[in-house]
DOPA-724539 format. One record per residue (C-alpha): x, y, z. Coordinates in Angstrom, 1 decimal, m for minus. Each point is the difference from the previous one (the first is absolute). Layout:
REM residues N
<node px="X" py="Y" pz="Z"/>
...
This chain:
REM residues 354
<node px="54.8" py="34.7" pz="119.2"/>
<node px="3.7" py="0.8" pz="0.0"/>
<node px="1.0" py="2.0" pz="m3.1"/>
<node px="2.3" py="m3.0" pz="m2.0"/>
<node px="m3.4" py="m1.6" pz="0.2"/>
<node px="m2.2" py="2.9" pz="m1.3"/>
<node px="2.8" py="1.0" pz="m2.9"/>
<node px="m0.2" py="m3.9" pz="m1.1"/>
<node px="m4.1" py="m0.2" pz="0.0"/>
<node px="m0.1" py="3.1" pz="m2.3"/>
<node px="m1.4" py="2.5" pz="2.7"/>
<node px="0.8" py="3.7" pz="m0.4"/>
<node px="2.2" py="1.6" pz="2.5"/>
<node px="m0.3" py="3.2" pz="1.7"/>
<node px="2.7" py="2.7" pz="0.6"/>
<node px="0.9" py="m1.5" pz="3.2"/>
<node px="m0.2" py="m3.4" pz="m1.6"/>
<node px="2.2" py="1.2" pz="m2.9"/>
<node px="2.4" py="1.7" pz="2.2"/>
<node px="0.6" py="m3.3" pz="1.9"/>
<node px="1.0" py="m1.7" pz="m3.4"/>
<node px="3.5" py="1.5" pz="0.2"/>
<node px="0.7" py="m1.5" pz="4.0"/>
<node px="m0.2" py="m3.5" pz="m2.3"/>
<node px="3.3" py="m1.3" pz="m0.8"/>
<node px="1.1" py="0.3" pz="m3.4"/>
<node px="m0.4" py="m3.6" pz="m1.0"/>
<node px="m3.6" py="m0.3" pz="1.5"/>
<node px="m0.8" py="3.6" pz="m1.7"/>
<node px="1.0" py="m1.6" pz="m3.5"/>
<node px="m1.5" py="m3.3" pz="0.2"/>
<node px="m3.0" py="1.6" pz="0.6"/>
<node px="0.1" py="2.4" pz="m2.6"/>
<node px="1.4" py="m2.5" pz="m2.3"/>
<node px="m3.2" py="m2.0" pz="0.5"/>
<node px="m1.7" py="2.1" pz="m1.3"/>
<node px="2.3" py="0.9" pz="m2.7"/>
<node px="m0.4" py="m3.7" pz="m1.0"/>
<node px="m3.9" py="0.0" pz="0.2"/>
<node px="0.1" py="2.8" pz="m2.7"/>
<node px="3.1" py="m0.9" pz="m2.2"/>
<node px="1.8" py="m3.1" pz="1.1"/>
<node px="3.6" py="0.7" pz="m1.6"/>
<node px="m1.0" py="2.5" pz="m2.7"/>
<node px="2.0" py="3.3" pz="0.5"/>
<node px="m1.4" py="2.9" pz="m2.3"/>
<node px="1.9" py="3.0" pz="m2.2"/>
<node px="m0.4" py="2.1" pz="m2.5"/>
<node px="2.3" py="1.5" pz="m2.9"/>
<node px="m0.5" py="3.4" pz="0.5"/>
<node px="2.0" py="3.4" pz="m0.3"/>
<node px="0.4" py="2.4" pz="2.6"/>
<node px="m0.3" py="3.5" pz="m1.6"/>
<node px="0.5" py="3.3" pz="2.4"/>
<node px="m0.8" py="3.1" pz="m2.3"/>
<node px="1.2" py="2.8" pz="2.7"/>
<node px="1.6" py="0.4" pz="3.3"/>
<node px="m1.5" py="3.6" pz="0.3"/>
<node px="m1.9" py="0.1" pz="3.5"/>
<node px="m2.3" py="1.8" pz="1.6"/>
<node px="m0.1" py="m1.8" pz="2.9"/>
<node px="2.6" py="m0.2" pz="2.5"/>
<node px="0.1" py="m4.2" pz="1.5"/>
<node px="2.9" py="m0.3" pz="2.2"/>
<node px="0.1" py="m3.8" pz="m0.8"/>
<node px="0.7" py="1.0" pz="m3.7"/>
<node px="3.5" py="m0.3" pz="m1.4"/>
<node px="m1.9" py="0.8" pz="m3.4"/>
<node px="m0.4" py="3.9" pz="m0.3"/>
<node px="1.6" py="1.8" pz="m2.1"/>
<node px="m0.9" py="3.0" pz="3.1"/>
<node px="1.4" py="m1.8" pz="2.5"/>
<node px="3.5" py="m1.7" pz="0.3"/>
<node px="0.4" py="m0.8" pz="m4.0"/>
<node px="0.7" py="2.7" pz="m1.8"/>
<node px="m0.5" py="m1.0" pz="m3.5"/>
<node px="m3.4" py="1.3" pz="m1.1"/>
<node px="m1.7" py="m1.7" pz="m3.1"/>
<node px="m3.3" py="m0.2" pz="m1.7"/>
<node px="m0.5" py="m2.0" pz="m3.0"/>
<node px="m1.5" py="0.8" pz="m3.0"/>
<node px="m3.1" py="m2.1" pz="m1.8"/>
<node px="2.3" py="m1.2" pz="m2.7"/>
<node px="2.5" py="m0.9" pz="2.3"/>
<node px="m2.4" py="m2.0" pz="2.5"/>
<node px="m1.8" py="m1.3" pz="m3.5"/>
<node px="3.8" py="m1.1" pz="m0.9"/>
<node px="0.2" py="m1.9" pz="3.0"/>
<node px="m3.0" py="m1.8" pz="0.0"/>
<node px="0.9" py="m1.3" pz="m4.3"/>
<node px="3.3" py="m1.0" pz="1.3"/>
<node px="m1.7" py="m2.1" pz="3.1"/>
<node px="m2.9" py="m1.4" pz="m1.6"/>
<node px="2.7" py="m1.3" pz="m3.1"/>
<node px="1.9" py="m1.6" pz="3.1"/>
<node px="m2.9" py="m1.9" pz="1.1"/>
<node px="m1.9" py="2.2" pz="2.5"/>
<node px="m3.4" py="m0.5" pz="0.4"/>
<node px="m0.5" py="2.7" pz="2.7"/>
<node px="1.2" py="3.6" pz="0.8"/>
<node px="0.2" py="1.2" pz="3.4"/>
<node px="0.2" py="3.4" pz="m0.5"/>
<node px="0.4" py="2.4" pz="3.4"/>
<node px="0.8" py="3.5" pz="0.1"/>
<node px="0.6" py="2.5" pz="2.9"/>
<node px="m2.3" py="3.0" pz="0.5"/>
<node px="1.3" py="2.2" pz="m2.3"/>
<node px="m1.4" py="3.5" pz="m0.3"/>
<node px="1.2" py="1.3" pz="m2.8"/>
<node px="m1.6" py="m2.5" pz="m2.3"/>
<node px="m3.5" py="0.1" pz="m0.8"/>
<node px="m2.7" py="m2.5" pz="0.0"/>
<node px="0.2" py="m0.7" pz="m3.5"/>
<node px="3.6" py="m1.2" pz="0.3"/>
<node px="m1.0" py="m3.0" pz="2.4"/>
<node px="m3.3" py="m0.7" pz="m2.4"/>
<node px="1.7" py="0.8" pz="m3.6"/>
<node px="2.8" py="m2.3" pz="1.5"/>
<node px="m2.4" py="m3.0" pz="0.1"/>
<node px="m2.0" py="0.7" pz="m3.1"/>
<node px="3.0" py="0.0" pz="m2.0"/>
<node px="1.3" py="m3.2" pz="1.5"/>
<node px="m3.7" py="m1.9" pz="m0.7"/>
<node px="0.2" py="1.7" pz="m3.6"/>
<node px="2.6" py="m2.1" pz="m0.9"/>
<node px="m0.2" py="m2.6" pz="2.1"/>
<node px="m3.3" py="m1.0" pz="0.1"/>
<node px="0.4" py="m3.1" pz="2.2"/>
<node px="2.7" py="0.3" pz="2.7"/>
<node px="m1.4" py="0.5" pz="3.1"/>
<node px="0.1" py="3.6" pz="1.8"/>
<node px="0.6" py="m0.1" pz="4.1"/>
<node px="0.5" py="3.9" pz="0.9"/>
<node px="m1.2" py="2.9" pz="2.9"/>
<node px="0.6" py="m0.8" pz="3.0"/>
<node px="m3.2" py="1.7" pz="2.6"/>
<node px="2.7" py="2.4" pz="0.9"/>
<node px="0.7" py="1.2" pz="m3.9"/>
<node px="m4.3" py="m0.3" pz="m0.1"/>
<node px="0.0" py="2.4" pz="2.9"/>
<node px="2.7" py="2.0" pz="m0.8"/>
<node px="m1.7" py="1.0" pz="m3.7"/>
<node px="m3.4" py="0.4" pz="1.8"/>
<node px="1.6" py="2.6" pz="2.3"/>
<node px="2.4" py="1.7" pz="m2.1"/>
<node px="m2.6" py="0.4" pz="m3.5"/>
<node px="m3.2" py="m0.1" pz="2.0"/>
<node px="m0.7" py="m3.0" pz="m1.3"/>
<node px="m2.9" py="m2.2" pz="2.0"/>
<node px="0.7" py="m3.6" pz="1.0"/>
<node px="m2.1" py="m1.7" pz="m2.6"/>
<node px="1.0" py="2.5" pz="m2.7"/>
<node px="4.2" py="m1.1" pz="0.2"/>
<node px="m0.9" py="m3.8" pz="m0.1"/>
<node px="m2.5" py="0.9" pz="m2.9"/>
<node px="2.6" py="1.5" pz="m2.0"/>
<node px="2.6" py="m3.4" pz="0.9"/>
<node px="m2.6" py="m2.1" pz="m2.0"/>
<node px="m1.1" py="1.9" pz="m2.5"/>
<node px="3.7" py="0.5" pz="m0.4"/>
<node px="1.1" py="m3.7" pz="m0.2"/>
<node px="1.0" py="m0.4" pz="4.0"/>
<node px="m1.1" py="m4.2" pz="0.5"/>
<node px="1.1" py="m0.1" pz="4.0"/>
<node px="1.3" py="2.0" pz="2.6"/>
<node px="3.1" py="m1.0" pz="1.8"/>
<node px="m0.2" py="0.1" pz="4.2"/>
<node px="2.7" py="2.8" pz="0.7"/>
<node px="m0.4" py="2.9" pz="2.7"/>
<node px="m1.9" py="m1.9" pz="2.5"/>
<node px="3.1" py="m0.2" pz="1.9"/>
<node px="m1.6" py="m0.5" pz="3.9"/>
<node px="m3.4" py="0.8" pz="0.4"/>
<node px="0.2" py="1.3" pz="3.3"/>
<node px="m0.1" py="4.2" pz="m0.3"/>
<node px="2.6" py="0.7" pz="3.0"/>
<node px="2.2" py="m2.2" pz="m1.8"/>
<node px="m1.1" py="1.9" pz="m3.0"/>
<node px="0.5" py="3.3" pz="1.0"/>
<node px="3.7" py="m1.0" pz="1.1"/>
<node px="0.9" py="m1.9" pz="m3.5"/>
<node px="m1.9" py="1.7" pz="m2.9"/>
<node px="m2.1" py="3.4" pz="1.6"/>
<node px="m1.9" py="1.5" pz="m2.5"/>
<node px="m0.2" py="m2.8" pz="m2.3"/>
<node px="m3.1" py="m2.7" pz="m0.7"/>
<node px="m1.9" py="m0.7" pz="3.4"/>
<node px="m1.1" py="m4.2" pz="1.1"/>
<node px="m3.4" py="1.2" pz="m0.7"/>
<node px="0.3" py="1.8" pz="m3.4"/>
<node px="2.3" py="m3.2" pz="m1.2"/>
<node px="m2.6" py="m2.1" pz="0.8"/>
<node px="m2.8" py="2.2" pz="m1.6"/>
<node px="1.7" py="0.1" pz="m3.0"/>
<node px="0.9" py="m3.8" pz="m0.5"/>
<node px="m4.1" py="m0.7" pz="1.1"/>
<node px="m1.1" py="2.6" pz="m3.0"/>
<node px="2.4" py="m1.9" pz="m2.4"/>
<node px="m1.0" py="m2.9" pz="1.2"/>
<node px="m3.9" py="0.8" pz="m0.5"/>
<node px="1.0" py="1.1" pz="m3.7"/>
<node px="0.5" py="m4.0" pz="m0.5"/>
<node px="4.1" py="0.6" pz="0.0"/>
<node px="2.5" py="m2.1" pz="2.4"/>
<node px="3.3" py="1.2" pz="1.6"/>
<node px="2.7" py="m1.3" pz="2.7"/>
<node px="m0.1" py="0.8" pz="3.2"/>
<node px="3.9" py="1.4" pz="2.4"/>
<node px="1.5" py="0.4" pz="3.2"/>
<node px="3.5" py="1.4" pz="0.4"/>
<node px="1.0" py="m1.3" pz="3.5"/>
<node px="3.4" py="0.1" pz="1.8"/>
<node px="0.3" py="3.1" pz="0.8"/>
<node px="m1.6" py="2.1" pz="2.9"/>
<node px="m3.4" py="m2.0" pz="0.2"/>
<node px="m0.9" py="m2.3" pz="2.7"/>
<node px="m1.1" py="m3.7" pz="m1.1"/>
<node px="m3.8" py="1.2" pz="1.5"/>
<node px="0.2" py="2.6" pz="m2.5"/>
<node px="0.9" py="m3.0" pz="m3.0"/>
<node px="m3.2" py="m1.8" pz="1.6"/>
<node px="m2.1" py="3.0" pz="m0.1"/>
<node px="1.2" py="0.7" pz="m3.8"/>
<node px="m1.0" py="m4.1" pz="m0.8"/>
<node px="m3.4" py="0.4" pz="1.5"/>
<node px="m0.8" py="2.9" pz="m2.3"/>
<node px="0.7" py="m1.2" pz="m3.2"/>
<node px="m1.7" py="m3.3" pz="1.4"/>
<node px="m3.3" py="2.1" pz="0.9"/>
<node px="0.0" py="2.2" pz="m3.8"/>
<node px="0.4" py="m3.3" pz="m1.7"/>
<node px="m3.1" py="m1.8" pz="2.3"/>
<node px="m1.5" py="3.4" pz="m2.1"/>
<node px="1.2" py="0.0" pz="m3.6"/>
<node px="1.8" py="m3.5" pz="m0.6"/>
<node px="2.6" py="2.5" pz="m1.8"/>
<node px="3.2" py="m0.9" pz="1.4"/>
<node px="2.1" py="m3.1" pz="m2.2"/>
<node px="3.1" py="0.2" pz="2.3"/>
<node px="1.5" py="1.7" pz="2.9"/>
<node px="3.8" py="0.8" pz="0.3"/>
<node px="1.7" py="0.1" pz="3.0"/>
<node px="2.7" py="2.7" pz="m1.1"/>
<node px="3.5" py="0.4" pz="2.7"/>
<node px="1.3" py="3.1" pz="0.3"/>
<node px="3.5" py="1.3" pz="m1.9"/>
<node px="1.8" py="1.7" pz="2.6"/>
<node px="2.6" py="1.8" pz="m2.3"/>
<node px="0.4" py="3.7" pz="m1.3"/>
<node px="m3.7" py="1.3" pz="2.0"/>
<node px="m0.8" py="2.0" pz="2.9"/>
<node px="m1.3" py="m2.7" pz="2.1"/>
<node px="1.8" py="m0.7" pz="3.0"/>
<node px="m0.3" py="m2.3" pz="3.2"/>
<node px="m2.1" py="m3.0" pz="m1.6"/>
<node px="m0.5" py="m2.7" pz="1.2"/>
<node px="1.6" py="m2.3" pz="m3.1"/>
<node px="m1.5" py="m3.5" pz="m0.2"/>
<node px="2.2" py="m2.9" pz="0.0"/>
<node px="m0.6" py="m2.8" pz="m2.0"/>
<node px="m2.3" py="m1.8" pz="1.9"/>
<node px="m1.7" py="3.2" pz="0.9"/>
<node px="m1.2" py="0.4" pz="m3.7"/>
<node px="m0.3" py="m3.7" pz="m0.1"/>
<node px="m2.8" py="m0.1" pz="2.6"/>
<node px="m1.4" py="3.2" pz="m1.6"/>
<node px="m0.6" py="m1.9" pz="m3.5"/>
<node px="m1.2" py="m3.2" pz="2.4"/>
<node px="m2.5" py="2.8" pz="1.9"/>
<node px="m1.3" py="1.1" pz="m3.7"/>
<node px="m1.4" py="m3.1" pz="m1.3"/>
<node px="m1.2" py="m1.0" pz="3.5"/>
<node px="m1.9" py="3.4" pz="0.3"/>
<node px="m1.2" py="0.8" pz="m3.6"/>
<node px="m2.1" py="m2.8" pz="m0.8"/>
<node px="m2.2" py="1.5" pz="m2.5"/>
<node px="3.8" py="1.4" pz="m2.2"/>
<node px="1.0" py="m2.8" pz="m1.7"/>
<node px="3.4" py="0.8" pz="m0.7"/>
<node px="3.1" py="0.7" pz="2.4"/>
<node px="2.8" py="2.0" pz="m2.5"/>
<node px="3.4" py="m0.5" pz="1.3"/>
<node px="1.0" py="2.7" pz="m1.6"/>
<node px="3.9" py="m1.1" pz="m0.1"/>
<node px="1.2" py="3.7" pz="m1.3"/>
<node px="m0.3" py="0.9" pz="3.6"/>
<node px="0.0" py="m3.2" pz="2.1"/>
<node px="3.3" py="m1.1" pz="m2.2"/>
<node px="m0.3" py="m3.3" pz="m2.4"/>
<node px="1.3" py="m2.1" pz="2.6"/>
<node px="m2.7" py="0.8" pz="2.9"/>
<node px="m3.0" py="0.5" pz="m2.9"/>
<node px="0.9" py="m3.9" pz="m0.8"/>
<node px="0.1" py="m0.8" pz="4.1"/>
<node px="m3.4" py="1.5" pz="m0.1"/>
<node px="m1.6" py="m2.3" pz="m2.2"/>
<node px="0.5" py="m2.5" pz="2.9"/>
<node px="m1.9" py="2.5" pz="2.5"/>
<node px="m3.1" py="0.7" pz="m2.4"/>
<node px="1.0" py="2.0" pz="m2.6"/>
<node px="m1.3" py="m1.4" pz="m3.8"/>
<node px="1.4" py="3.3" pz="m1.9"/>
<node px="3.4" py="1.3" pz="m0.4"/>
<node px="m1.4" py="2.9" pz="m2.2"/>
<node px="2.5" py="m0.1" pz="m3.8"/>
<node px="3.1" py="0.3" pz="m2.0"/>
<node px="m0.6" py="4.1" pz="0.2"/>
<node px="2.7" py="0.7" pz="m2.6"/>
<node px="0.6" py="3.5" pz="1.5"/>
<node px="m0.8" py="1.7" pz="3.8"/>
<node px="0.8" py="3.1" pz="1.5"/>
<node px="m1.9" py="0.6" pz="3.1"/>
<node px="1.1" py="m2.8" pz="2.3"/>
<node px="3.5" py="m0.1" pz="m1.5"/>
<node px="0.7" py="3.7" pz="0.8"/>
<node px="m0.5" py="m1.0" pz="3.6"/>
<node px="2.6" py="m2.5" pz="m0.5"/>
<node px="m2.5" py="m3.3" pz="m1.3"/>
<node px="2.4" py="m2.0" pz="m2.6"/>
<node px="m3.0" py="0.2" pz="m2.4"/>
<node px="1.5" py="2.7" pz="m2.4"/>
<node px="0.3" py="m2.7" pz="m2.8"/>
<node px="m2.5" py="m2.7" pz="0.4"/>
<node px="m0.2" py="m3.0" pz="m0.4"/>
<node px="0.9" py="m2.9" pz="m3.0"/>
<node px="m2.8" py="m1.9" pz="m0.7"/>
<node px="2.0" py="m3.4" pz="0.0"/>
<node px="1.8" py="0.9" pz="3.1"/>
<node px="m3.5" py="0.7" pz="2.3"/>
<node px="m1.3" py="m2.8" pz="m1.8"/>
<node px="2.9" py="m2.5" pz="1.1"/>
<node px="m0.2" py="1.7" pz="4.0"/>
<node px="m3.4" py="m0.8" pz="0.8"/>
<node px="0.5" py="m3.6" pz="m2.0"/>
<node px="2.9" py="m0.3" pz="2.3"/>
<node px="m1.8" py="0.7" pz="3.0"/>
<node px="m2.4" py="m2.7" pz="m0.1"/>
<node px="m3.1" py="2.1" pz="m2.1"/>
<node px="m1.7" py="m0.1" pz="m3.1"/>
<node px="0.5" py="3.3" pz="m2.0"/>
<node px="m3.6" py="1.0" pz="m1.5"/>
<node px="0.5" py="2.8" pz="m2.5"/>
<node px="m3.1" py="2.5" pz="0.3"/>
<node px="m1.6" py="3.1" pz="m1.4"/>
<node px="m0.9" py="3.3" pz="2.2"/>
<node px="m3.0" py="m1.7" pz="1.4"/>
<node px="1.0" py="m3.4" pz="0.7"/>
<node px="m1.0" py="m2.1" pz="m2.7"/>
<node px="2.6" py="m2.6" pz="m0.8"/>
<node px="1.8" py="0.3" pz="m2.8"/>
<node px="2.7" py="m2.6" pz="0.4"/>
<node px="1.1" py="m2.7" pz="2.2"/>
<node px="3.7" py="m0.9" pz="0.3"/>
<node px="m0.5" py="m3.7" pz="1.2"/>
């Protein structure tokens, strides 16, 4: 059976298999994904409105993808307070947010009751807004730097108000690619430990994979199949994001930069590969508006929110530092031939813009 045939009878593909996906061309890549896609969605494109908060830039770690890093190449060190992280979130939530994204580096001279006080203020006062927050890596690094067991951090994000955890510091599952990009940090295993024992507490979370930079495509295929295997397990993951690499202001040299099409055929090889995800995020604060609304075309149903506020992919040189207007990402994907569907944090539809 050749493998166009295989992809369009809804058999699973190997590595080999998956690999082969990118010698398709382009168009072939995207109709099939797009069949799928369609299968799923039809024309409905989701979002969110949500507010990106980032509480410190204080690291312990040392990534040389990140342009972030208040110890690396940006030199302006901060740490929020409660009240100003509580201040925030008021001033979001009165603007219309209905989720805050809230990602921090590893910072070491903030305890654990920072991060956790942090949340249980926000649910205090805002009982209903949802919480998406600790990434495996932040999991890990308060497990290893206040001796802290797995099981005991994620115990404390719930009994603290956390609702989801977002998909960060998965970055390429491969460990020689690891060691290279982010030694010392979160291994593939202990990401995927973590997100199963979330998981198995009855909580979801999203699912990355920053790619552009030094990996091979086998290495993206090897990522897919991982996440695809854990959720065959736990049923945990609601969407994987695809996320392209900001190649400004880091420490990360000779990549191997996608081009358009390259990331294209990645987002095409995502909903091909990860049958059991049911959402493909295009997330358009690193793919750029124009390509996340391309991608909707090549299998994408997702093109993450309005985000108000970023600093993590903008310091590497993302235009995300600002957001998004409602009306304007409203009018884009109504422009491009979809059906905005406004959601909440776990997918449920909470408006259609027919």
């Amino acid at each position: 059976m050749d493998l166009i045939t295989k992809v369009r009878k809804r058999e699973r593909l190997t590595q080999q298999e998956g690999e082969a996906l990118y010698d398709l061309d382009l168009y072939t890549l995207g109709e099939l994904a797009d069949e799928i896609r369609r299968e799923k969605f039809g024309k409905k494109s989701y979002f969110n409105i949500n507010r990106h908060i980032n509480p410190t830039n204080v690291c312990a770690d040392v990534c040389k993808f990140c342009a972030y890093s208040a110890t690396r190449k940006n030199p302006h060190q901060y740490t929020l307070t409660h009240e100003q992280i509580l201040d925030i979130a008021t001033k979001s939530i009165a603007n219309g947010a209905k989720e805050l994204h809230i990602v921090s580096a590893h910072n070491p001279k903030d305890g654990v009751e920072w991060y956790m006080g942090a949340f249980r203020k926000i649910r205090a006062k805002h009982p209903d807004v949802h919480i998406k927050s600790m990434t495996a890596a932040e999991v890990d690094f308060l497990s290893r730097e206040y001796g802290h067991s797995y099981d005991e951090v994620l115990d404390m994000m719930i009994e603290n108000g956390v609702d989801s955890m977002p998909g960060g510091g998965a970055e390429i599952f491969d460990e020689e690619v690891r060691e290279y990009l982010c030694k010392g940090k979160v291994t593939s295993d202990q990401w995927l430990e973590i997100h199963e024992k979330w998981h198995n507490k009855g909580k979801e979370s999203n699912a990355t994979m920053l790619f552009g930079h030094v990996e091979t495509r086998a290495h993206r295929i090897d990522h897919m199949l991982r996440l695809r295997a854990l959720q065959d397990k736990t049923g945990g993951f609601n969407a994987f994001i695809p996320l392209v690499y900001q190649k400004e202001n880091n420490y990360l040299k000779n990549c191997n930069f996608p081009s358009g099409q390259e990331v294209l055929k990645t987002y095409s090889i995502a909903r091909i590969l990860l049958d059991n995800i049911p959402n493909i995020k295009a997330y358009w604060a690193t793919s750029t508006i124009n390509l996340a609304l391309i991608a909707q075309e090549f299998g994408a149903n997702d093109l993450d929110g309005t985000i108000e506020k970023e600093a993590i992919q903008s310091a590497a040189g993302a235009k995300s530092a600002n957001g998004m207007e409602l009306d304007d990402f409203i009018a884009l994907i109504k422009n491009s031939g979809f059906t905005p569907v406004e959601r909440d944090s776990l997918y449920n539809e909470l408006r259609v813009y027919a």
